[in-house]
N, C-alpha and C positions, 0 to 999 in steps of 0.2 A: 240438941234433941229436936228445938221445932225442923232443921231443915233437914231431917234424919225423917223424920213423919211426912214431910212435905211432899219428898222424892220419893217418896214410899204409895203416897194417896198418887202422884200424876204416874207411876209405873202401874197401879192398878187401874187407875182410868184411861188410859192408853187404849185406844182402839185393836192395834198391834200384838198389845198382850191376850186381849182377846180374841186374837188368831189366834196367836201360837197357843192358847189354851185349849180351845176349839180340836187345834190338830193333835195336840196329845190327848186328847180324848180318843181322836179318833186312831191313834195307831196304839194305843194300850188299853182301850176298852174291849172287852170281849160281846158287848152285845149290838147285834147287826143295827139294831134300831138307835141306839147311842150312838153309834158310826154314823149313820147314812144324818140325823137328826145335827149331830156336831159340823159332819163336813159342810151341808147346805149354809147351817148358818154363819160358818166362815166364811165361806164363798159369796152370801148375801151382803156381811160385814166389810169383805175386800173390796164390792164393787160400790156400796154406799159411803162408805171412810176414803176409798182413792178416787172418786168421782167429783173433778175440778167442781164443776158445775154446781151439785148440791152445797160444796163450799162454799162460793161464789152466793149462794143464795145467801145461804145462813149466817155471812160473815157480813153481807148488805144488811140484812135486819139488825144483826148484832151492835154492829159497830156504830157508835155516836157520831153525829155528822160534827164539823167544828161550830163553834156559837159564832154569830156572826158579828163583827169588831165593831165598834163605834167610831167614824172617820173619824182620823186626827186625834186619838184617844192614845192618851200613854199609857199604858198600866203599869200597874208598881212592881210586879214581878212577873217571871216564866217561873212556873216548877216545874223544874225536870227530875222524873221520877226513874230513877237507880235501873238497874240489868241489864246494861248496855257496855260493860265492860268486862273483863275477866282478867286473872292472875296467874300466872306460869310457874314453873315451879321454883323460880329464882325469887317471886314475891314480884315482881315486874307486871304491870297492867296492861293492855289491850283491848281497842274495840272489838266486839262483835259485833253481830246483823242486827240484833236494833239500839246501832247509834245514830240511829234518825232523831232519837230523843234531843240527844246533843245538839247535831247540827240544826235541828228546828229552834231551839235552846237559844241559840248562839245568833241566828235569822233573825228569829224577832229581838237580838237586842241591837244587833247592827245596822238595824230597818227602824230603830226607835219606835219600836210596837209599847216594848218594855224596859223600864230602866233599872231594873236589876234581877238576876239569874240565882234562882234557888235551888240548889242541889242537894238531894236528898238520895242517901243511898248508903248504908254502912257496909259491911263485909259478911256476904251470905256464908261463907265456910265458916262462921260462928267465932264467939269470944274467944280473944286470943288471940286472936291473927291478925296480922300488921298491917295487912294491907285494907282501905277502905276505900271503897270507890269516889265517896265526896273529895276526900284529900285528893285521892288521883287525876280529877277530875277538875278541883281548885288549879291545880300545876298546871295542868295542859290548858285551862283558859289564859292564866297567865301568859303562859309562851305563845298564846295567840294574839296577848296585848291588851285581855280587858283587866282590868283596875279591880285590886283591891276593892275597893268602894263602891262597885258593882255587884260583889261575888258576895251569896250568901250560901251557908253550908248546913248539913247536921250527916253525922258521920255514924247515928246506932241504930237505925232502924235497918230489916233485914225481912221485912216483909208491907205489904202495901198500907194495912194498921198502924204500922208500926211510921210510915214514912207520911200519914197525915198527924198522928199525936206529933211526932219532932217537927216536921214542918212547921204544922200551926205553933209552937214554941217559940220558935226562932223568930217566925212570922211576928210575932204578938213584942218579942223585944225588939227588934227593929223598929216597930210600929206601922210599918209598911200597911197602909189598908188597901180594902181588895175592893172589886172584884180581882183575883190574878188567874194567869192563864196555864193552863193545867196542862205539861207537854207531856206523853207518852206516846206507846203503841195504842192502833185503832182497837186492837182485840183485848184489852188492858182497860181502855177509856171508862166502860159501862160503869164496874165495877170500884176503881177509881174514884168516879163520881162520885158516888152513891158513898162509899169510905169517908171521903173527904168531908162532903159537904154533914154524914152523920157526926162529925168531929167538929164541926162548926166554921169550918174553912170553906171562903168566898171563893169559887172556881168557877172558872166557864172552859169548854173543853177546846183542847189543839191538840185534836188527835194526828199519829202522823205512822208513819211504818204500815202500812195499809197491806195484808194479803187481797182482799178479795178483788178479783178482777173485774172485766167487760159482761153480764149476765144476757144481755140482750145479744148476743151475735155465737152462733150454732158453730164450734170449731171441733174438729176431730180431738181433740185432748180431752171433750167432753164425756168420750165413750173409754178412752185408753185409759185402765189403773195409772193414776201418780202418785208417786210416791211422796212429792210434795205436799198434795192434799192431806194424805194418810198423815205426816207429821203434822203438818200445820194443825189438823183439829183435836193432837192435844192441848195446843194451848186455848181453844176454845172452850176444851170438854174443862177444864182445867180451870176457866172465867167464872164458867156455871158453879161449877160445886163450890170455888170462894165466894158470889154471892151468896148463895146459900147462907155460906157460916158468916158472912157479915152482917146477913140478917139475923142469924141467931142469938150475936156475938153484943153485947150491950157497950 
């Protein structure tokens, strides 16, 4: 049910939707002022939602820059926090575009940043279903070669709440103390933070999966609709409104 609501709240915060809302307005409204009034503001919405540029800006405010490390400091873990994977219809897992999570994940333990990899991520298509991305995720570091005795898991959370209560769990039996280093996407981090450390878990941020680009240097993709852009800021419009309820949320 929660991921039934979930997908339901980022289809109405969609930029997109509120095109296509906008144009049914204006091909099945009969009044001239409802037309002219709908189409402007699509057209306003088109050029501010696919405009590289304004993303560029508002993804450099957003985004957390990483904490800066302590030479020669080990830390006790990476969390790498879950959506980085997906399932076919065989039950068979798969990266997607942000398995930066992972390979940052995996950086800092083969760089000896960190000596142990916390994976957190259950199975977003909800209870019942077999497949969980920890477990998928346990496997494939194995076949990469790290150790049991490195790999730490929790397999039920299925929302970013949900992956600081399990974390800090798991966290607290190992005994592992912190500070540890928080791995996700850049547009992810803020939000993250603020989750975690409301749960009482020691984080410093490694953000990584980075949209925003070069803001300093004037290129024509700054004027031409992208459709990149357009997608990309639902996952930001999408950041805001779960701060939101993480602040509302005790």
């Amino acid at each position: 049910m929660y991921i039934f609501f979930s997908n339901l709240a980022v289809l109405f915060l969609s930029p997109f939707s509120w095109i296509v809302a906008l144009l049914l307005v204006v091909l099945l409204s009969k009044n001239p002022k409802w037309k002219k009034k709908s189409l402007l503001s699509a057209v306003l919405i088109l050029f501010v939602f696919s405009n590289m540029f304004l993303l560029n800006c508002y993804a450099r405010w957003w985004d957390v820059p990483p904490a800066p490390l302590e030479k020669g400091k080990i830390y006790s873990a990476a969390i790498i926090l879950g959506g980085f994977t997906s399932e076919d219809n065989t039950g068979k897992g798969f990266f997607n575009e942000r398995s930066d999570r992972l390979i940052e994940g995996m950086h800092l333990k083969t760089t000896g940043r960190v000596s142990h990899i916390m994976m957190s991520g259950g199975n977003r298509a909800g209870a019942g279903a077999q497949f969980t991305e920890a477990a998928w995720v346990n496997k494939t570091l194995k076949e990469f070669n790290f150790p049991d005795s490195v790999i730490l898991t929790e397999h039920q959370s299925i929302n970013t709440m949900e992956n600081a209560e399990y974390t800090r769990q798991v966290l607290q039996q190992s005994q592992l103390k912190g500070p540890y280093l928080l791995v996700t996407s850049a547009f992810h981090m803020r939000r993250a933070m603020y989750i975690f450390k409301k749960k009482g878990v020691d984080v410093l941020p490694y953000p990584c999966d980075y949209v925003a680009g070069n803001t300093n240097t004037a290129t024509p993709d700054y004027i031409i609709p992208n459709l990149y852009a357009l997608i990309t800021w639902n996952y930001y419009i999408k950041e805001l409104a779960g701060m939101v309820v993480a602040h509302i949320q005790r």
